[in-house]
VOVO-977355 format. One line per field, with one value per residue (C-alpha): residue in three letters; x, y, z; residue number from 0; chain. Coordinates in steps of 0.1 Angstrom, whole numbers. Example, Ala and Ser with C-alpha at 12.3 -4.5 7.8 and 13.67 -1.06 7.14 Angstrom:
2
aa ALA | SER
px 123 | 137
py -45 | -11
pz 78 | 71
i 0 | 1
ch A | A
***
This chain:
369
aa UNK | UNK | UNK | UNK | UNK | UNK | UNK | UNK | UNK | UNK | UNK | UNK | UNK | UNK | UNK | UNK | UNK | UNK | UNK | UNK | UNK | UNK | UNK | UNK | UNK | UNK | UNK | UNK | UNK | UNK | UNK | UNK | UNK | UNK | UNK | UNK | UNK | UNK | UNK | UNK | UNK | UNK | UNK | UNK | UNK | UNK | UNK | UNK | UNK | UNK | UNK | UNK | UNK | UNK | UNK | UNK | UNK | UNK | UNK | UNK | UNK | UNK | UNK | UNK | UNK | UNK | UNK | UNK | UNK | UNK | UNK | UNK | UNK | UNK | UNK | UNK | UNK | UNK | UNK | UNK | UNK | UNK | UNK | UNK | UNK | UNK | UNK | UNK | UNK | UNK | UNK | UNK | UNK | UNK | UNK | UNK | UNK | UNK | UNK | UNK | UNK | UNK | UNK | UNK | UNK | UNK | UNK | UNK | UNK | UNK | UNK | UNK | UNK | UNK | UNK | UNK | UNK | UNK | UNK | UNK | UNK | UNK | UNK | UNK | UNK | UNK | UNK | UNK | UNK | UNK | UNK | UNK | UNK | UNK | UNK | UNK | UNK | UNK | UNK | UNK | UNK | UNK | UNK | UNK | UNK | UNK | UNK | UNK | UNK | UNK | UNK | UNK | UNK | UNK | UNK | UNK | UNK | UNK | UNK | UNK | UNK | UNK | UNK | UNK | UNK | UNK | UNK | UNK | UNK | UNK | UNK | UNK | UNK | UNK | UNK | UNK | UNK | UNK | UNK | UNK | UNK | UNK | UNK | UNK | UNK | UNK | UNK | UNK | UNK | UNK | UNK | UNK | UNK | UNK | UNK | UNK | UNK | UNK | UNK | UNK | UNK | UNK | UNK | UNK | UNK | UNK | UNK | UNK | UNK | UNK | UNK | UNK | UNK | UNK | UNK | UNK | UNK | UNK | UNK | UNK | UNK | UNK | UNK | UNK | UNK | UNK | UNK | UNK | UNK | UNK | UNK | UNK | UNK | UNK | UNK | UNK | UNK | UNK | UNK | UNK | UNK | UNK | UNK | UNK | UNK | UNK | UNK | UNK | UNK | UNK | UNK | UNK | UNK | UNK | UNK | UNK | UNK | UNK | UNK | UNK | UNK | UNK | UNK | UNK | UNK | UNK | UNK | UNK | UNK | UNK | UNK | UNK | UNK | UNK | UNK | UNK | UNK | UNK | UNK | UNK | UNK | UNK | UNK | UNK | UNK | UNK | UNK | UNK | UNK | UNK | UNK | UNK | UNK | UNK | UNK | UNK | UNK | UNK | UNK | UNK | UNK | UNK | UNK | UNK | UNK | UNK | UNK | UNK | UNK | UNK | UNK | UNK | UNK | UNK | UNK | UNK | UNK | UNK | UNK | UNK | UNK | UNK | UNK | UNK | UNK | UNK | UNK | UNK | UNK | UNK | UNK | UNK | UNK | UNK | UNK | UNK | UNK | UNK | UNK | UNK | UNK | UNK | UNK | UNK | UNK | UNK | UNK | UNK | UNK | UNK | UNK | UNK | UNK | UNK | UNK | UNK | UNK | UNK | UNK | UNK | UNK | UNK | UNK | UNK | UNK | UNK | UNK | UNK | UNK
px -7 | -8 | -33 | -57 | -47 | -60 | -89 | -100 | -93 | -114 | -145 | -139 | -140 | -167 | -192 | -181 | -190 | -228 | -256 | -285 | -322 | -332 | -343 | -359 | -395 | -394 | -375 | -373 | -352 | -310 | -291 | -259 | -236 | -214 | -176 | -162 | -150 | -124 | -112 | -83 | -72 | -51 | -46 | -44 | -13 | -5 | 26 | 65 | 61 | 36 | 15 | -6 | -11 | -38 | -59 | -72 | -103 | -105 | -139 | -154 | -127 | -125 | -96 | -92 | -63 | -48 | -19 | 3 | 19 | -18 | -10 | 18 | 9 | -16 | -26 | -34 | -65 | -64 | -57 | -23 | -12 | 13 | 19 | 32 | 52 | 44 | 71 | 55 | 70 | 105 | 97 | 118 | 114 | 141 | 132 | 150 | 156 | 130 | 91 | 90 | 78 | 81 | 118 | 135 | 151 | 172 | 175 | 193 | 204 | 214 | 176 | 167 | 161 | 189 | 221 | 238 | 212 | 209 | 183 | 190 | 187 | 152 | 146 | 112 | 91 | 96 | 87 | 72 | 45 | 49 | 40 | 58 | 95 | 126 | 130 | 164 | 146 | 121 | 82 | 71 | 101 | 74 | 75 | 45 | 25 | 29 | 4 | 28 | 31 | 65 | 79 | 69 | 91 | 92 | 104 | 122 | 101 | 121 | 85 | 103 | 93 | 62 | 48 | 75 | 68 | 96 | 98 | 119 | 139 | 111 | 110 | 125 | 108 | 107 | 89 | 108 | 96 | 107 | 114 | 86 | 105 | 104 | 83 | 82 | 55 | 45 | 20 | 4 | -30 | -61 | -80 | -83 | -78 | -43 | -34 | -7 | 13 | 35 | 50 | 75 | 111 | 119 | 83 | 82 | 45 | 23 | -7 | -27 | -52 | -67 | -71 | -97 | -98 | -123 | -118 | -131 | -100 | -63 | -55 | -66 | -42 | -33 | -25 | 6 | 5 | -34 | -38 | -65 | -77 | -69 | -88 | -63 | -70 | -106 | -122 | -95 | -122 | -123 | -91 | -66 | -31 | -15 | 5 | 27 | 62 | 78 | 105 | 117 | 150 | 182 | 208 | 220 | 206 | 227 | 240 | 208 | 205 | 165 | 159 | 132 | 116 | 87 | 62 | 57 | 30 | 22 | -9 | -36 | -20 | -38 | -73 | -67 | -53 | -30 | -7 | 20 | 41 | 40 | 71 | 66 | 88 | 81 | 74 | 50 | 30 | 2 | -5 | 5 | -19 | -47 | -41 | -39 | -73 | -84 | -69 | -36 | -37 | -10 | -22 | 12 | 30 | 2 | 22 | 49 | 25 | 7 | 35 | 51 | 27 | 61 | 54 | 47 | 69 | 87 | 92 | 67 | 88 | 121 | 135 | 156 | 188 | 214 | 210 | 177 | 139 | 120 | 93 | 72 | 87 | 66 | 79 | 53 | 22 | 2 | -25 | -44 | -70 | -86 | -105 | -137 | -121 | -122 | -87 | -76 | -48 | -37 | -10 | 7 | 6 | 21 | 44 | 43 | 19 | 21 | 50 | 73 | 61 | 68 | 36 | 13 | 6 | -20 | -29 | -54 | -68 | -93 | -110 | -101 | -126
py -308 | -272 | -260 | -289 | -278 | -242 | -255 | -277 | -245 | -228 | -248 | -251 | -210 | -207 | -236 | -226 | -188 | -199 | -206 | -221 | -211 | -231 | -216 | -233 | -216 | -226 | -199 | -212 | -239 | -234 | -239 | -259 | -252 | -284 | -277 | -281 | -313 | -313 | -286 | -269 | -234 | -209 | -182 | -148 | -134 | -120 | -129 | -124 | -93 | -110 | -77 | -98 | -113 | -140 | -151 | -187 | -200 | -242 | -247 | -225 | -225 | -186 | -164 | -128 | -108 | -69 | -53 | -53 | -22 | -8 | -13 | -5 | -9 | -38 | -38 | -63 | -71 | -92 | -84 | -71 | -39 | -54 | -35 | -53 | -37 | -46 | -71 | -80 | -49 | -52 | -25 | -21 | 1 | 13 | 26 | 62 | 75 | 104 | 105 | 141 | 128 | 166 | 160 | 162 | 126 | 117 | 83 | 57 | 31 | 0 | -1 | -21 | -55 | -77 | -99 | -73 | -67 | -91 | -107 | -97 | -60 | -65 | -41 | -67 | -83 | -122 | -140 | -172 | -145 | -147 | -110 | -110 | -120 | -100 | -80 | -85 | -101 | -116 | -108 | -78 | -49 | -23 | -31 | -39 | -4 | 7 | 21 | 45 | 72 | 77 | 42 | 44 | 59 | 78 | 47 | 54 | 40 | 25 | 18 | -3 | -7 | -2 | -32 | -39 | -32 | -44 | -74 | -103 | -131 | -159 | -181 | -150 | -125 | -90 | -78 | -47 | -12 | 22 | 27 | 42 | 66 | 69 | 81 | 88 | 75 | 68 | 47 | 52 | 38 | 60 | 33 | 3 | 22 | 26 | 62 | 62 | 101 | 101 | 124 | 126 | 127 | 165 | 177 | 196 | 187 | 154 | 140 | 117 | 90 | 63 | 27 | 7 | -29 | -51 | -88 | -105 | -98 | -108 | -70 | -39 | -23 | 17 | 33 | 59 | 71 | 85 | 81 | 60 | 18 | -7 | -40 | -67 | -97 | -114 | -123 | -142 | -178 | -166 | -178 | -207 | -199 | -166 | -164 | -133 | -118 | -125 | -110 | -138 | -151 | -172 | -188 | -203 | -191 | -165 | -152 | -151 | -121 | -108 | -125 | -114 | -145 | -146 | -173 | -179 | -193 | -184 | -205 | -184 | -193 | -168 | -181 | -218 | -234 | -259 | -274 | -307 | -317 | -353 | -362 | -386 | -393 | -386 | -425 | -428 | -392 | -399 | -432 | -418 | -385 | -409 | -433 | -404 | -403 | -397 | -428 | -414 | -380 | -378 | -345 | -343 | -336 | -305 | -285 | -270 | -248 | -237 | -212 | -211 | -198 | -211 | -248 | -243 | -215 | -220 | -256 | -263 | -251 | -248 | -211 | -223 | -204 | -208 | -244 | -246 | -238 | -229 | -254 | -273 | -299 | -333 | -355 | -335 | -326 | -310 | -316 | -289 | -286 | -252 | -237 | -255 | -289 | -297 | -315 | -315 | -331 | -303 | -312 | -284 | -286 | -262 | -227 | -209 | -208 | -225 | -196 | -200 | -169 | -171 | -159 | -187 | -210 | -240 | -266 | -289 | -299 | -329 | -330 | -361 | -387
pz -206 | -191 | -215 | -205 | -169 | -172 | -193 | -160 | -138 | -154 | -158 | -119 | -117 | -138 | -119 | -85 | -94 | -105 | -84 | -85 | -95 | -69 | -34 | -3 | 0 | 42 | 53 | 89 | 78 | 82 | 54 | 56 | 29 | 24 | 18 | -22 | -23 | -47 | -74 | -96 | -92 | -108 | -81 | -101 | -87 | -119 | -142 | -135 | -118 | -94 | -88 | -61 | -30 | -34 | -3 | -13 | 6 | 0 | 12 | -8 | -40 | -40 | -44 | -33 | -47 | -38 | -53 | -28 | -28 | -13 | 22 | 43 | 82 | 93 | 129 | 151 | 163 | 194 | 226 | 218 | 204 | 177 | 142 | 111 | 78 | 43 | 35 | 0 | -9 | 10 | 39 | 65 | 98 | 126 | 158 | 164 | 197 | 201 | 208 | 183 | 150 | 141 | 142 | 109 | 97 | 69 | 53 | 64 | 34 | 57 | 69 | 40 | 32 | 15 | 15 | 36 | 65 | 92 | 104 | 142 | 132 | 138 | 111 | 90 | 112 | 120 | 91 | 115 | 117 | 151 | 167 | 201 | 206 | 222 | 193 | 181 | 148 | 171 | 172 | 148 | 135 | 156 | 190 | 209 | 211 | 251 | 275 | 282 | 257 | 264 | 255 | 220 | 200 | 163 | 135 | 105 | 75 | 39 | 25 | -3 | -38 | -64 | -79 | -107 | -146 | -163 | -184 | -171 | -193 | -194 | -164 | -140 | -122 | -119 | -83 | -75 | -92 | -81 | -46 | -29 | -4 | 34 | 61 | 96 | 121 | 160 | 169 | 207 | 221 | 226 | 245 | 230 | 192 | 179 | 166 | 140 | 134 | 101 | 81 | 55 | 69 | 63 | 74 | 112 | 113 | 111 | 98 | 124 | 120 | 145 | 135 | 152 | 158 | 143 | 157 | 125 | 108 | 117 | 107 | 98 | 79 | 66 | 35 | 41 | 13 | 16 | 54 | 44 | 56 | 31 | 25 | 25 | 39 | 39 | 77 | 92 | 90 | 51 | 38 | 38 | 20 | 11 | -23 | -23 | -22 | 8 | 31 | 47 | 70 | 49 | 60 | 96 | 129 | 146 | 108 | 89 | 68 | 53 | 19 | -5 | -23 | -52 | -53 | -18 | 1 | 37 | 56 | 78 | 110 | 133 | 116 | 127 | 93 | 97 | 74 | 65 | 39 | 30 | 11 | -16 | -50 | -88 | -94 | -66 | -63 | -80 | -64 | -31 | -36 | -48 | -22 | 9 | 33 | 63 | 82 | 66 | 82 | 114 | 134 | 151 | 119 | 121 | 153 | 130 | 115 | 146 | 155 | 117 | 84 | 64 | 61 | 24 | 21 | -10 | -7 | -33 | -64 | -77 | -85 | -119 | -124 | -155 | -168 | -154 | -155 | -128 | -118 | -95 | -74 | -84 | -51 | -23 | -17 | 10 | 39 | 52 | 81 | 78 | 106 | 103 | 104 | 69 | 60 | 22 | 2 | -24 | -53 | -69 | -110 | -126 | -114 | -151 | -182 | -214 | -224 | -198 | -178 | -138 | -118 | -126 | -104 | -105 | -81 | -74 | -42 | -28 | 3 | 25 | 35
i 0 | 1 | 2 | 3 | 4 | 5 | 6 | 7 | 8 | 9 | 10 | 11 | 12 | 13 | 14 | 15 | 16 | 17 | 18 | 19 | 20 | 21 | 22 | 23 | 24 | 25 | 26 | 27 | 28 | 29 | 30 | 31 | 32 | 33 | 34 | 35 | 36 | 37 | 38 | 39 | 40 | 41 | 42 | 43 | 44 | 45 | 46 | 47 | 48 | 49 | 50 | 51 | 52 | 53 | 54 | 55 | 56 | 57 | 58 | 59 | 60 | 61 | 62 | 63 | 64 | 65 | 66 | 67 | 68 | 69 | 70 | 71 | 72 | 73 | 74 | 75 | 76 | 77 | 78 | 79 | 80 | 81 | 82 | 83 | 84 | 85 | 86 | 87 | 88 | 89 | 90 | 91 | 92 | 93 | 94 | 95 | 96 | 97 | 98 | 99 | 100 | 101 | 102 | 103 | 104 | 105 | 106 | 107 | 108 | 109 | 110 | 111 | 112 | 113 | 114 | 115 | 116 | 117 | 118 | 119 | 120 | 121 | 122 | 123 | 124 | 125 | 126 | 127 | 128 | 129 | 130 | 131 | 132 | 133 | 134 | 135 | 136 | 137 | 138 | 139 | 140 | 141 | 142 | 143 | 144 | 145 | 146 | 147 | 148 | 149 | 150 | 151 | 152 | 153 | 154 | 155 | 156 | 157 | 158 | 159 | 160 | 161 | 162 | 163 | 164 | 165 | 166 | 167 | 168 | 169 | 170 | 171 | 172 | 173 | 174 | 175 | 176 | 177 | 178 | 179 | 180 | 181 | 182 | 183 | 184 | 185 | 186 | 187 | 188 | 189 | 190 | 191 | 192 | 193 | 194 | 195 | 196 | 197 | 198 | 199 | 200 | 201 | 202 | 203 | 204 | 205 | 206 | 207 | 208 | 209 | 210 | 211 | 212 | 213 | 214 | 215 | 216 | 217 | 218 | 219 | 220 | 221 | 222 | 223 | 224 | 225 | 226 | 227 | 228 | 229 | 230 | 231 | 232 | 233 | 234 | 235 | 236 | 237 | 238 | 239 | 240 | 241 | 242 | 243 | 244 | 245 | 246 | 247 | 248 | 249 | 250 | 251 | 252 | 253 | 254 | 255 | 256 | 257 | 258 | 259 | 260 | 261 | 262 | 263 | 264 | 265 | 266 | 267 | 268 | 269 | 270 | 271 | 272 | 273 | 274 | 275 | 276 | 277 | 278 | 279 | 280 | 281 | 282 | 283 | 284 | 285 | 286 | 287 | 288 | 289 | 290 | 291 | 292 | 293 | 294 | 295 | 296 | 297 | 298 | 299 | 300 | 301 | 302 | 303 | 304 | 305 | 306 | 307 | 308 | 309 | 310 | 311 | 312 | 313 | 314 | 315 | 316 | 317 | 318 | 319 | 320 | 321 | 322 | 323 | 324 | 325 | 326 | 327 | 328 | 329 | 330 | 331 | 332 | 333 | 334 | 335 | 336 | 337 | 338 | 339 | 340 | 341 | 342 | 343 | 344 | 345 | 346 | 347 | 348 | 349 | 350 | 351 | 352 | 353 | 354 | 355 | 356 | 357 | 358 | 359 | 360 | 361 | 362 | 363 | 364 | 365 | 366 | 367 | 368
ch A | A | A | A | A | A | A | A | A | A | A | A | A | A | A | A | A | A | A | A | A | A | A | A | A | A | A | A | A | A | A | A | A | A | A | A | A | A | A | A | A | A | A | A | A | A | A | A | A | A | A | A | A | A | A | A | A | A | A | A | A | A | A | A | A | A | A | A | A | A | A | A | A | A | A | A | A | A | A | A | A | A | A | A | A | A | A | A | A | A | A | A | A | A | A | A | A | A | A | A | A | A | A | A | A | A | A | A | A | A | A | A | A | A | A | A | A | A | A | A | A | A | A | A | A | A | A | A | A | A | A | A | A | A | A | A | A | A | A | A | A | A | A | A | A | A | A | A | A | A | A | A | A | A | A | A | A | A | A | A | A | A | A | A | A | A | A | A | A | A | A | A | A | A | A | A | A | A | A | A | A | A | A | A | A | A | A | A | A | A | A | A | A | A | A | A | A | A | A | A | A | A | A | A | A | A | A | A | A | A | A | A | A | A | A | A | A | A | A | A | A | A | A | A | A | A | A | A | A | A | A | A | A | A | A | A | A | A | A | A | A | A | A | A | A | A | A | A | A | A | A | A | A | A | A | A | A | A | A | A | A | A | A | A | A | A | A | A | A | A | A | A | A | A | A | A | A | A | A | A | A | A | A | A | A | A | A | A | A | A | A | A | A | A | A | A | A | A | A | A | A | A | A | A | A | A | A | A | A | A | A | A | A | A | A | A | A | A | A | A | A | A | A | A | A | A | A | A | A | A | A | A | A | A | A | A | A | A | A | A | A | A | A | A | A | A | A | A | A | A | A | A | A | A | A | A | A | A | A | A | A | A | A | A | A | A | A | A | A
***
């Protein structure tokens, strides 16, 4: 069944990726390019060690992946001055109490992410994607950049782990890779430009570099390591669903502690897609799927997703353990109302490949009339 699966996937690939001979010789006419109706995917994000994020446009039925260990700041573009940390790659940030980034630092082990770091230690951003909050775990692990130079302060950087490279037992993954070390950085405002200083921890000068906003994007985002941009994310109207690594919140409010999951999928919140689950049951889903349309979309169920990009999340699959294979869960699927008003249904088929291997998703997806 998967291999017929990957088969249709890729005849989709390959027909959406043509075009046509054909051109319009009156020039003066516009040319409305209709949405894909219907299609099968298989987002590349790259086997058990799940190398990348996968930015997945329905509309059009094109992907666009990056390793995700490319990037480690992305900056905001509104009218806000809010910073966000890589946590594809577990990075984690603390504020220290000095404005000299040419102080010496040292590493601090507890700013990391994992079972023994809470959640209100405001160390990884909100994983709602929500930018401002009280801090506290709330709004971005940065706090907003200030007007005034002197309220922003030099952050302690864990800037996590390299892409991983080992092989995992079949059906488990393996994201994390060496660690990739620590930095040290401020981030002010020169007008209406960020300017981001950082430095390794034990150097007593600093490199600088100013980030400037370009509103087509949800981010711009910076390279550490190089000091140069990185492309990450397509135009924020150019994509629908995010699959990626994700550090994310567990457990009960007031004791949740950061939790790194693989496989998840985060929706394009700040570009206008919207997202529900419709709960069904292994009996019924493909009549229920087949039978879904317009008359059968409820926009209220839509409002959890305007303020949370976790509605998918990892709700679409189940993580396997000892007596158990990982796999999809066959008793959902999904609606989606990107930013142009187009709402799909879209049915997840498949979380490995033929072998077993983690880090191969497929799903198909139908637009509703």
């Amino acid at each position: 069944m998967k291999k017929v699966v990957y088969l249709l996937a890729m005849i989709s690939f390959v027909a959406t990726s043509c075009s046509s001979d054909d051109s319009s010789s009156n020039t003066d006419e516009p040319i409305i390019k209709e949405p894909v109706t219907s299609a099968t995917m298989v987002p590349n994000v790259g086997g058990p060690n799940e190398p990348n994020q996968v930015f997945v446009d329905l509309s059009e039925n094109t992907q666009t992946g990056v390793q995700r260990d490319t990037w480690d700041l992305g900056f905001s573009t509104g009218n806000d001055f809010n910073v966000v940390i890589n946590g594809s790659v577990k990075m984690a940030v603390m504020q220290l109490n000095t404005t000299n980034i040419d102080e010496v630092q040292v590493e601090d082990p507890t700013v990391a992410v994992g079972y023994t770091t809470l959640a209100t230690a405001g160390y990884v951003d909100n994983p709602t994607g929500i930018l401002t909050g009280s801090a506290s775990g709330e709004g971005t692990a940065i706090k907003a950049i200030s007007a005034t130079d002197a309220d922003n302060k030099v952050y302690l950087v864990n800037m996590g782990f390299e892409v991983g490279t080992s092989t995992p037992d079949t059906g488990s993954v393996a994201l994390d890779g060496n660690a990739r070390g620590w930095k040290k950085i401020r981030i002010t405002r020169s007008g209406s430009d960020y300017k981001v200083q950082y430095a390794d921890l034990n150097a007593t000068t600093h490199q600088t570099v100013t980030i400037s906003k370009d509103a087509s994007y949800n981010f711009v985002y910076l390279n550490l390591k190089n000091g140069q941009k990185a492309s990450v994310q397509p135009k924020k109207s150019n994509w629908d669903l995010s699959f990626t690594g994700f550090t994310n919140y567990y457990g009960q409010p007031g004791s949740q502690i950061t939790y790194y999951f693989a496989d998840f999928i985060t929706s394009n919140m700040m570009g206008g897609t919207k997202v529900y689950l419709v709960e069904s049951s292994a009996e019924t889903l493909d009549s229920d799927y087949a039978a879904f349309s317009i008359t059968s979309v409820d926009e209220s169920k839509f409002a959890t997703s305007t303020s949370d990009q976790r509605v998918i999340g990892d709700t679409w699959r189940n993580g396997g353990g000892p007596s158990s294979s990982p796999s999809i869960k066959d008793d959902r699927f999904y609606v989606i109302k990107d930013a142009q008003n187009n709402v799909y249904k879209l049915r997840f088929l498949a979380l490995t490949n033929d072998a077993g291997l983690r880090g191969y998703p497929v799903f198909k997806f139908e637009l509703v009339k």
